[in-house]
DRENDO-651463 format. One record per residue (C-alpha): residue number from 1; x, y, z; residue in one letter. Coordinates in Angstrom, 2 decimals, decimal comma. Layout:
<sites>
   nr       xx       yy       zz  rest
  NUM        X        Y        Z     a
...
</sites>
This chain:
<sites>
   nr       xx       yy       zz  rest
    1   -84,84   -45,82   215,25     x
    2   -83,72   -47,36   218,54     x
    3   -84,29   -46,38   221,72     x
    4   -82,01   -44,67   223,92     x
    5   -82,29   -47,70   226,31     x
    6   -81,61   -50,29   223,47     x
    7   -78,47   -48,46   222,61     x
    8   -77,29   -48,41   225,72     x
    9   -77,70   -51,97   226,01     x
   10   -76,06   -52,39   222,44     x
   11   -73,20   -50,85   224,12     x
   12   -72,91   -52,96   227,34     x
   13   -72,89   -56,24   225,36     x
   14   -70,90   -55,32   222,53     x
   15   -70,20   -58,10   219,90     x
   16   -66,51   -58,28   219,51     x
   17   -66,73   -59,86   216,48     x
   18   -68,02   -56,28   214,82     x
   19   -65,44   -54,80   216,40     x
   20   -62,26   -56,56   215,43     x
   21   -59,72   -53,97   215,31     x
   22   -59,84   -54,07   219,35     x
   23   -56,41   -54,11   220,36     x
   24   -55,29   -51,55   217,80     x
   25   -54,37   -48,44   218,86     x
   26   -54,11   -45,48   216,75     x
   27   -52,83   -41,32   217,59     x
   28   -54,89   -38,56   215,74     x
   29   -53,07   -35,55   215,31     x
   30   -54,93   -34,52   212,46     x
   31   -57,83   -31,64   212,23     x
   32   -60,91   -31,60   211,30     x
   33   -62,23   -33,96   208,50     x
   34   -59,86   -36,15   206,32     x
   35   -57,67   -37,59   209,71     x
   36   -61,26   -37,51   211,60     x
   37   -62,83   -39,77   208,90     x
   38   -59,86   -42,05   208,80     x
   39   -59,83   -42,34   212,44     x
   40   -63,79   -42,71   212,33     x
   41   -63,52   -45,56   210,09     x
   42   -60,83   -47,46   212,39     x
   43   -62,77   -46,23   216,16     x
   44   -65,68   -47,91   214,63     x
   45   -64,16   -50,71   214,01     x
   46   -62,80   -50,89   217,60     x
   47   -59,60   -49,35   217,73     x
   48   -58,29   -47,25   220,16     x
   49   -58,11   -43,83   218,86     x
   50   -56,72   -41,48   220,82     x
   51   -57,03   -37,93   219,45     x
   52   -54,74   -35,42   220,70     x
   53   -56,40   -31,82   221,29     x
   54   -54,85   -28,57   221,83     x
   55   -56,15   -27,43   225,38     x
   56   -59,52   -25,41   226,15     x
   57   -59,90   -25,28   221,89     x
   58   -59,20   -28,84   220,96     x
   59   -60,04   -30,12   217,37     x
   60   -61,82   -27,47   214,91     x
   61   -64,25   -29,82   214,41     x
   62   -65,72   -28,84   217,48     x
   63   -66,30   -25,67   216,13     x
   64   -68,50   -27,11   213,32     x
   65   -71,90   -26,50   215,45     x
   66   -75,87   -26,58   214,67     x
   67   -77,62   -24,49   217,46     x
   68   -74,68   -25,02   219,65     x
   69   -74,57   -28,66   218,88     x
   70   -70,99   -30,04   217,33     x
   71   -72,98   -32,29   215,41     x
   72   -69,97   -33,36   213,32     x
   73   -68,07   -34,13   216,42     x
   74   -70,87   -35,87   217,26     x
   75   -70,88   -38,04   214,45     x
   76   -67,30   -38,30   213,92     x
   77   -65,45   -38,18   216,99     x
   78   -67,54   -40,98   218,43     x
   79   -66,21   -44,10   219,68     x
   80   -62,68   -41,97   219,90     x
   81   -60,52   -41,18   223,21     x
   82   -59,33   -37,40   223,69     x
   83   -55,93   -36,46   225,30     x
   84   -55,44   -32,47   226,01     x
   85   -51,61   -31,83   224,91     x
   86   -50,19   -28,37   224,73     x
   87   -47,21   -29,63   222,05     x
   88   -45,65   -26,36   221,96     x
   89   -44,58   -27,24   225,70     x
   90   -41,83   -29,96   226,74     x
   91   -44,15   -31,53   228,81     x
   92   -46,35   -31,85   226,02     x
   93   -44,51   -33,27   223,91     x
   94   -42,86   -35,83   226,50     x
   95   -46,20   -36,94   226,85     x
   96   -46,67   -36,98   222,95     x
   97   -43,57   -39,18   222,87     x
   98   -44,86   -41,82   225,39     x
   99   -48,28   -42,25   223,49     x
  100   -46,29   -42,53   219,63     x
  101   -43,92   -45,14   221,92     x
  102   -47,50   -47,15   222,13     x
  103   -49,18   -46,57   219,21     x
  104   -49,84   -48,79   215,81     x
  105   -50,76   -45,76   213,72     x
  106   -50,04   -42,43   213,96     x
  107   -52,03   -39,87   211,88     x
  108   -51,39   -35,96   210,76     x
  109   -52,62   -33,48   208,62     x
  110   -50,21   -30,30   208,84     x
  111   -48,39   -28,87   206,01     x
  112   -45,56   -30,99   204,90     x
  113   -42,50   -30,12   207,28     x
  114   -44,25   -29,73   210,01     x
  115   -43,89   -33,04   211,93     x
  116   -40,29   -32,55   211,32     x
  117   -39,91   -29,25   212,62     x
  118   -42,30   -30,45   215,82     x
  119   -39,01   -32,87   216,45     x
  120   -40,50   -36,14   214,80     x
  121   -38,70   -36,78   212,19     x
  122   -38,70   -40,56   210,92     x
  123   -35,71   -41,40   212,64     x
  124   -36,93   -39,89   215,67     x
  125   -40,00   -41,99   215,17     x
  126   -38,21   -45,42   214,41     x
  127   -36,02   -44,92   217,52     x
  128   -39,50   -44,23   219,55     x
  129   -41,16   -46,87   217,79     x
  130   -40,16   -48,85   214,62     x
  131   -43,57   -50,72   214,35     x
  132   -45,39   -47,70   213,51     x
  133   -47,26   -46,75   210,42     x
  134   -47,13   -43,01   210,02     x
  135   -50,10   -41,68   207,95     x
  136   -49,46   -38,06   206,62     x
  137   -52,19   -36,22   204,88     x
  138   -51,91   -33,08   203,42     x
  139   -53,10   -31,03   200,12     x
  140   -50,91   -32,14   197,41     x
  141   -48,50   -34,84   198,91     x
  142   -45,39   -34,63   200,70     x
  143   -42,93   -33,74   197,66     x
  144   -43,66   -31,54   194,35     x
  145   -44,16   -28,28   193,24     x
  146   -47,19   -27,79   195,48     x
  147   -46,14   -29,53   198,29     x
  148   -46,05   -26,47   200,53     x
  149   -49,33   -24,74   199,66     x
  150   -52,08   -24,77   201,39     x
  151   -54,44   -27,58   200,62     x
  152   -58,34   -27,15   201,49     x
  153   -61,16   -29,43   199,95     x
  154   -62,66   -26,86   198,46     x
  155   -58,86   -25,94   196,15     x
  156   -58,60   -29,89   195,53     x
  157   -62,34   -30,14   194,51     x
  158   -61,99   -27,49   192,18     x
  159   -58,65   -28,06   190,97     x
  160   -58,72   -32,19   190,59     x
  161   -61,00   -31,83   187,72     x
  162   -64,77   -32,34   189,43     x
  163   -66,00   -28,89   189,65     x
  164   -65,79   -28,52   185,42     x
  165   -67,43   -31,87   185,34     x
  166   -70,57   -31,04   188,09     x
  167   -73,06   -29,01   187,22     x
  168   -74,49   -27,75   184,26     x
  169   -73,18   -26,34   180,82     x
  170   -74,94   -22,93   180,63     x
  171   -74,02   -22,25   184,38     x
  172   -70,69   -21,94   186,99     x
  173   -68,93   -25,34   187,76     x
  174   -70,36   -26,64   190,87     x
  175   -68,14   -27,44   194,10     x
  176   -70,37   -30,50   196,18     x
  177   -71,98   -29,66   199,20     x
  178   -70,11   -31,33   201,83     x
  179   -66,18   -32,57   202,72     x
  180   -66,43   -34,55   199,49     x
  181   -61,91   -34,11   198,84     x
  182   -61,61   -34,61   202,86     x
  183   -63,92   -37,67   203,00     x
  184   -62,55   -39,46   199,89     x
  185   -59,18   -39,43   201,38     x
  186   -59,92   -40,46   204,77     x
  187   -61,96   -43,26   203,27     x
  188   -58,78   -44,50   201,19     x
  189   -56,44   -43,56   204,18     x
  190   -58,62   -46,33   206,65     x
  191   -57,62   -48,82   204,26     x
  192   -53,67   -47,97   203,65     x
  193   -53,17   -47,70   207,23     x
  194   -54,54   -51,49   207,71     x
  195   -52,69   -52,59   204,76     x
  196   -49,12   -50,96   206,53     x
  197   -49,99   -52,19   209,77     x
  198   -50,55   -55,98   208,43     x
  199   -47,10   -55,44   206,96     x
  200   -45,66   -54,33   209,96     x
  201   -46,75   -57,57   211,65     x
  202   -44,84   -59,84   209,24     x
  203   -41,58   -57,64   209,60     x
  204   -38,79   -59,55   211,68     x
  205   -36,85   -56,16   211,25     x
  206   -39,20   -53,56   211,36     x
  207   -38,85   -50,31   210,23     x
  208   -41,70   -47,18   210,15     x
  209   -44,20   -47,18   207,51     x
  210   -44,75   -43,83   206,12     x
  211   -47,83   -43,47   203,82     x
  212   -47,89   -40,25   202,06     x
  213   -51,52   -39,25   201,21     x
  214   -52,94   -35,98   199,37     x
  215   -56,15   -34,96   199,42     x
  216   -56,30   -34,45   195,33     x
  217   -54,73   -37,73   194,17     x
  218   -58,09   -39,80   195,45     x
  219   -60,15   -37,36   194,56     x
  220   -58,95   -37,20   190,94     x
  221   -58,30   -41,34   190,88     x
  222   -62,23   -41,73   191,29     x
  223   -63,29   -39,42   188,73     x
  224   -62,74   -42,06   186,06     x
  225   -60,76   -42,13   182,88     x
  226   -60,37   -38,28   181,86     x
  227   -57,44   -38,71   180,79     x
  228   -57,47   -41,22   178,28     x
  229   -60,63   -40,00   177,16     x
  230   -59,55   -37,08   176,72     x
  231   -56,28   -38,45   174,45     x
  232   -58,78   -39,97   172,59     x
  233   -61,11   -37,12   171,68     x
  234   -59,52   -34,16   172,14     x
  235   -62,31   -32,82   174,32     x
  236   -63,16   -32,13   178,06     x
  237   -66,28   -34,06   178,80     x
  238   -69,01   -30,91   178,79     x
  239   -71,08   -30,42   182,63     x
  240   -74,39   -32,76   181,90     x
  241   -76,11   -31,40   184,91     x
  242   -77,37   -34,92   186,22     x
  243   -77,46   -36,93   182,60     x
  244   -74,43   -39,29   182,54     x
  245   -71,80   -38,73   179,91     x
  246   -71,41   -42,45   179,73     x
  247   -75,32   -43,80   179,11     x
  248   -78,72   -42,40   178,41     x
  249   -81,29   -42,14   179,84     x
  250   -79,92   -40,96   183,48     x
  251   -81,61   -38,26   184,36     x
  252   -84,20   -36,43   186,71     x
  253   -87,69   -36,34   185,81     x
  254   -90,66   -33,95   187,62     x
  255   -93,81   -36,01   188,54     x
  256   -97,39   -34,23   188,55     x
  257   -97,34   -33,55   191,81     x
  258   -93,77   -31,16   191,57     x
  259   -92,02   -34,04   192,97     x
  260   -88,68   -35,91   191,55     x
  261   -87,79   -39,08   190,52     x
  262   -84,38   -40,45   189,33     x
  263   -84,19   -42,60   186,50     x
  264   -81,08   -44,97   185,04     x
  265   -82,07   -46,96   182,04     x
  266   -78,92   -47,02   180,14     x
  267   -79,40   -51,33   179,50     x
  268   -81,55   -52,31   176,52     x
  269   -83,95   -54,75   178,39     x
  270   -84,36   -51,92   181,33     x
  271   -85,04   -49,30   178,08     x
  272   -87,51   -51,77   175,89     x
  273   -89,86   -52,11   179,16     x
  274   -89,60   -48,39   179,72     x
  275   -89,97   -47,48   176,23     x
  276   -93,24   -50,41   175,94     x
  277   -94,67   -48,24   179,55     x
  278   -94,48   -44,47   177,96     x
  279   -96,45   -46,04   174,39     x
  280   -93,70   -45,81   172,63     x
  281   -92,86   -49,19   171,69     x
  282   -90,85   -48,56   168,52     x
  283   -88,12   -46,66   170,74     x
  284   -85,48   -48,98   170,17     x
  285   -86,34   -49,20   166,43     x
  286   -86,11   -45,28   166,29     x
  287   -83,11   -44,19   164,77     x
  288   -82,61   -41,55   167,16     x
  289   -82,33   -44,37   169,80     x
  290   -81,27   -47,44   168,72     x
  291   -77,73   -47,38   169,89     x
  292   -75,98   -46,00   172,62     x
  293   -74,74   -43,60   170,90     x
  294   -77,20   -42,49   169,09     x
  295   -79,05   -41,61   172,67     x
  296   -76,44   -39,59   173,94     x
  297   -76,79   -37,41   170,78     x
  298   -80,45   -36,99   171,05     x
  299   -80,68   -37,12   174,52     x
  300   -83,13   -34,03   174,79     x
  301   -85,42   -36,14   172,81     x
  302   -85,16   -39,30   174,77     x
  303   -85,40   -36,53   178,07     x
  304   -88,65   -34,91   176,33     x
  305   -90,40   -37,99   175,39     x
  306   -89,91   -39,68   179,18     x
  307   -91,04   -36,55   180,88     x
  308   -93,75   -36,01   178,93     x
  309   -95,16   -39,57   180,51     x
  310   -94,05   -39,00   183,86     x
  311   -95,69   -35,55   184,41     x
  312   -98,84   -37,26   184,14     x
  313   -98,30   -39,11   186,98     x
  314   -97,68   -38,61   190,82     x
  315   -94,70   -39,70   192,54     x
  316   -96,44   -42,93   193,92     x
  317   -97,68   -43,29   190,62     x
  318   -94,53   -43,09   189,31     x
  319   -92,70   -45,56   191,51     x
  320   -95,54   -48,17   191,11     x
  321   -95,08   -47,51   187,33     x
  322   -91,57   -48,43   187,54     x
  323   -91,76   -51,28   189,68     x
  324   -93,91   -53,13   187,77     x
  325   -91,86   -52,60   184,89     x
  326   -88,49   -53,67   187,22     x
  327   -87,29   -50,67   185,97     x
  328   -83,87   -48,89   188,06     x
  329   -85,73   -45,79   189,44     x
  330   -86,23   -43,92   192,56     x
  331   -87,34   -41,07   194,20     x
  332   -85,15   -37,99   194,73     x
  333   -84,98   -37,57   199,22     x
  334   -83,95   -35,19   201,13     x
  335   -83,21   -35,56   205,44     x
  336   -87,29   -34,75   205,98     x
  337   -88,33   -37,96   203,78     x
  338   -85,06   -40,20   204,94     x
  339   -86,62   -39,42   208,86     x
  340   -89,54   -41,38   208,56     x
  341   -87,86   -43,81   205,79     x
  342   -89,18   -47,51   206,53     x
  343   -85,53   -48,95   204,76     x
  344   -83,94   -46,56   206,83     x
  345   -85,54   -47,66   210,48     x
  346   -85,73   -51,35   209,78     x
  347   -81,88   -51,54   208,77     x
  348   -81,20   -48,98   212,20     x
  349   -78,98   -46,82   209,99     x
  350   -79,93   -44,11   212,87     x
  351   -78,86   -44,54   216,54     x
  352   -80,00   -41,72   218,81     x
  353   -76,68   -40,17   220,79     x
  354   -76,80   -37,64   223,80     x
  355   -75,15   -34,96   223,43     x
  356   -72,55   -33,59   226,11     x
  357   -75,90   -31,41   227,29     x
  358   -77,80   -33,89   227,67     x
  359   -80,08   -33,60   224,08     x
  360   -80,41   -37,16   222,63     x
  361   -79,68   -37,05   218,33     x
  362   -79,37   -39,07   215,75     x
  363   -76,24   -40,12   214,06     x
  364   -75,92   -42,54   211,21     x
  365   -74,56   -46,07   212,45     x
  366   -71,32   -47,94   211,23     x
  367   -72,43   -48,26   207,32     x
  368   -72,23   -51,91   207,13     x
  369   -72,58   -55,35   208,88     x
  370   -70,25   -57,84   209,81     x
  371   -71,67   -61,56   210,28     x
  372   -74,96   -59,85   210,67     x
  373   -73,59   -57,30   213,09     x
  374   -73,04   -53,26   213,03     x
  375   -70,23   -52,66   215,41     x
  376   -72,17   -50,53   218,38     x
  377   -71,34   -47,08   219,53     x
  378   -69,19   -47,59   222,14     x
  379   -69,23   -44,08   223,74     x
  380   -70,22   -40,84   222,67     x
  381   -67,64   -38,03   221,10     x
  382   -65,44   -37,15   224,20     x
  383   -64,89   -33,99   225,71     x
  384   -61,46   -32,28   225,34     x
  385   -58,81   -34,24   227,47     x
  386   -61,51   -36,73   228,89     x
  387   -59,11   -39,46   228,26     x
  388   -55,94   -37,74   229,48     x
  389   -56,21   -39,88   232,98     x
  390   -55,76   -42,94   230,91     x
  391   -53,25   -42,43   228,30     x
  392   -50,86   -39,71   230,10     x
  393   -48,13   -40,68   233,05     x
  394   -49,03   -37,43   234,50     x
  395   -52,32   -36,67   234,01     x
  396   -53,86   -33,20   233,25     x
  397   -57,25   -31,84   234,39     x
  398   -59,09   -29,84   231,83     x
  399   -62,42   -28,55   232,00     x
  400   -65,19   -30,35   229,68     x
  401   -66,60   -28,31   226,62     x
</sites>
């Protein structure tokens, strides 16, 4: 992990060729995750994001806190600008006006309507700016039958199809542990606002770009082919706990020492090696497992006959016996294990971050390189209205939280 020092240096000679989105300047309206992650993506990158907070509360992602610690603030408010607006004042939204009049992007997350009934409606916006790209997120999309329902992760997660599919047969449908519906969207959203934008530069006559993205259409695009599988068979594809529906084996396996190790083998080199390291080298002349499909059906087999070898062994046992045998395997981590991970310090996926109190945490870094590069943390997650100095014509003082 770096040093406090070394980020701070990081900081003061920052690379601008891992930031190359300086010059861009984007207004969050959204709350909490699916804007926030958007925005993430593009403050990262260098942008200017401005995030507009309601006064004294600000974003609900504040309110997200570990032993009084807004740790996902933290992570995903850094590198970001904050602006106190009350927007249910004149004032307020003068001021809103004035920052949209300088913006690139503009992003929201309210209920469909609401933007309109706020006073910015698209014509409103193309008379205060007709370069901008307006990115809307919401539950189920801006028209439709469910466009005015409320639209939580948790609904799309369960609703797009992935709960039925997580988890195991004999047990409830699993929802995943984390923003999963929020995150996928704000990943997808980063890139349509950058495609818009590029647009926007070419147009001699421009007009606003309005991108209308719900939280369950990525979710459900990523899940793969349901629905042509499902044409095809007639059939849901049954909860497989962690075996794939797709290839066998893919599964987890419990080493001597009540550890776990993960294990894809679905290619028939990968599965003659791993078959030749267990003793069995007539696997792939077994009938039970000498096609793909014949796997899947006797998976519990296959399952039986690999765990049986790998409970004999420990989990550096394990790993060892899989490397030798380049087989695609890997042990099962958790946060305690990815602390003291050597991949994770030498590739500095962890850059310690004070805290508005003064603590100093670690937060994962930009999840990539560019020409070698991460682009730095430029600043840590900003109080409400720290920003308002720079970005409002009449500036208003709020008190840090």
């Amino acid at each position: 992990m770096n040093t406090p020092q070394a980020a701070a240096d990081m900081n003061a000679t920052a690379d601008h060729e891992a930031i190359p989105l300086g010059g861009l300047t984007v207004v969050d309206l959204s709350r909490l995750v699916s804007g926030n992650l958007l925005t993430h993506v593009l403050a990262d990158l260098g942008a200017d994001v401005v995030k507009v907070e309601p006064p004294g509360k600000g974003d609900e992602l504040r309110g997200w806190r570990r032993k009084g610690v807004s740790t996902y603030w933290l992570a995903y408010a850094r590198n970001k600008q904050s602006v106190a607006l009350d927007l249910r004042s004149e004032a307020g939204m003068a001021q809103l006006h004035g920052l949209i009049a300088r913006a690139d992007i503009l992003v929201e997350n309210f209920r469909p309507g609401t933007l309109e009934r706020m006073g910015l409606s698209r014509t409103t916006l193309q008379r205060l700016n007709p370069r901008l790209v307006l990115v809307r997120i919401s539950g189920w999309g801006q028209t439709g039958l469910m466009a005015d329902k409320g639209g939580f992760g948790s609904l799309i997660e369960a609703r797009s199809g992935f709960a039925a599919m997580n988890g195991y047969a004999d047990r409830p449908p699993v929802l995943p542990p984390f923003a999963m519906a929020d995150s996928v969207a704000g990943l997808y959203g980063a890139t349509l606002a950058l495609a818009a934008q590029r647009r926007q530069q070419a147009c001699a006559e421009p007009q606003v770009q309005e991108i209308d993205l719900s939280l369950f259409e990525p979710l459900f695009s990523i899940l793969g082919p349901q629905a042509a599988e499902y044409q095809l068979t007639g059939a849901a594809v049954p909860r497989s706990g962690s075996r794939s529906p797709t290839h066998a084996p893919r599964n987890v396996y419990r080493t001597r020492d009540e550890r776990w190790v993960a294990l894809s083998a679905g290619m028939e080199g990968t599965l003659a090696r791993l078959f030749e390291g267990i003793g069995y080298p007539q696997g792939l002349s077994d009938p039970r497992f000498a096609t793909h499909e014949a796997r899947l059906k006797h998976i519990d087999a296959l399952d039986d006959l690999i765990q049986g070898h790998l409970v004999k062994l420990s989990l550096e046992e394990a790993l060892q016996f899989f490397a030798e045998r380049d087989i695609t395997a890997g042990p099962i981590c958790d946060i305690t294990d990815l602390m003291h991970d050597p991949y994770i310090n030498e590739r500095e996926l962890l850059v310690p971050t004070l805290t508005p109190d003064g603590q100093t945490l670690p937060i994962h870094a930009a999840p990539y390189r560019i020409n070698g590069r991460r682009p730095p943390i430029r600043r840590a997650a900003p109080t409400i209205g720290q920003d308002n100095e720079r970005w409002l014509d009449q500036p208003v003082q709020e008190t840090p939280t």
